[in-house]
C-alpha positions in Angstrom: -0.5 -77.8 -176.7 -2.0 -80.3 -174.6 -0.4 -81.8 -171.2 -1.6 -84.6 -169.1 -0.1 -85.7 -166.3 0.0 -89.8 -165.8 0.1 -91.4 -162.5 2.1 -94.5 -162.2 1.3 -97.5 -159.9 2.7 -96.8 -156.2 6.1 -99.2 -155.5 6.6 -99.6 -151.8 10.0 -100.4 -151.2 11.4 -101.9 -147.9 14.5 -99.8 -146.7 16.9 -101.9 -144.6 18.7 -99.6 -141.3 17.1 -97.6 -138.3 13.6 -98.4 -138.0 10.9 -95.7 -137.8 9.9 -94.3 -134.6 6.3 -94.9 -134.9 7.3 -98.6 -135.8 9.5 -98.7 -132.5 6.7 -97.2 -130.6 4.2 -100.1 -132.2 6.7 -102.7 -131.2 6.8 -101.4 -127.5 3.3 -101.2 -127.3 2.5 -104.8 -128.9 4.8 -106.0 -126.1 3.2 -104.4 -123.2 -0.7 -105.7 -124.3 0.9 -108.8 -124.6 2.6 -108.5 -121.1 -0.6 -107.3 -120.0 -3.0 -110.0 -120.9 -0.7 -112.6 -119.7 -1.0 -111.8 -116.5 -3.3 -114.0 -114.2 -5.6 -112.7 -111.8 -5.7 -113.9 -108.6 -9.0 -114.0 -106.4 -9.6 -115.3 -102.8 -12.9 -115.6 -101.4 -13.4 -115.3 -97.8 -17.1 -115.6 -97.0 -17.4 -113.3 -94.6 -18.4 -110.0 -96.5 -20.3 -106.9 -94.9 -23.3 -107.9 -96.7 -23.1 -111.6 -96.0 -22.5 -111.4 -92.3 -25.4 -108.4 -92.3 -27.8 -111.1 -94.5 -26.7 -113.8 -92.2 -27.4 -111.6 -88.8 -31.2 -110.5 -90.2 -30.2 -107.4 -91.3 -32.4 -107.0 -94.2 -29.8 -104.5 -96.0 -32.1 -101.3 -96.0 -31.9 -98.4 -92.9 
């Protein structure tokens, strides 16, 4: 006797309730890049750095 065993098609069904942790997780983490790269960065230049009041005073920046 000969048996074979025949593999159907994979079905994916969605199940409505509790979602999955890892798709919780997901969700959270989405949010938080999101928050993340929606932020503005602020920057403030002053002009008077070390290096600029050193270059500015002769100070050729080597000892």
């Amino acid at each position: 006797m000969k048996i074979e065993i025949i593999q159907g098609p994979t079905l994916l069904q969605k199940v409505s309730g509790k979602p999955c942790k890892e798709c919780a997780e997901d969700k959270a983490q989405k949010i938080l890049q999101e928050e993340f790269l929606a932020k503005t960065d602020t920057v403030t230049l002053s002009g008077e750095s070390p290096l600029e009041t050193g270059i500015a005073s002769g100070f050729a920046g080597r000892p």
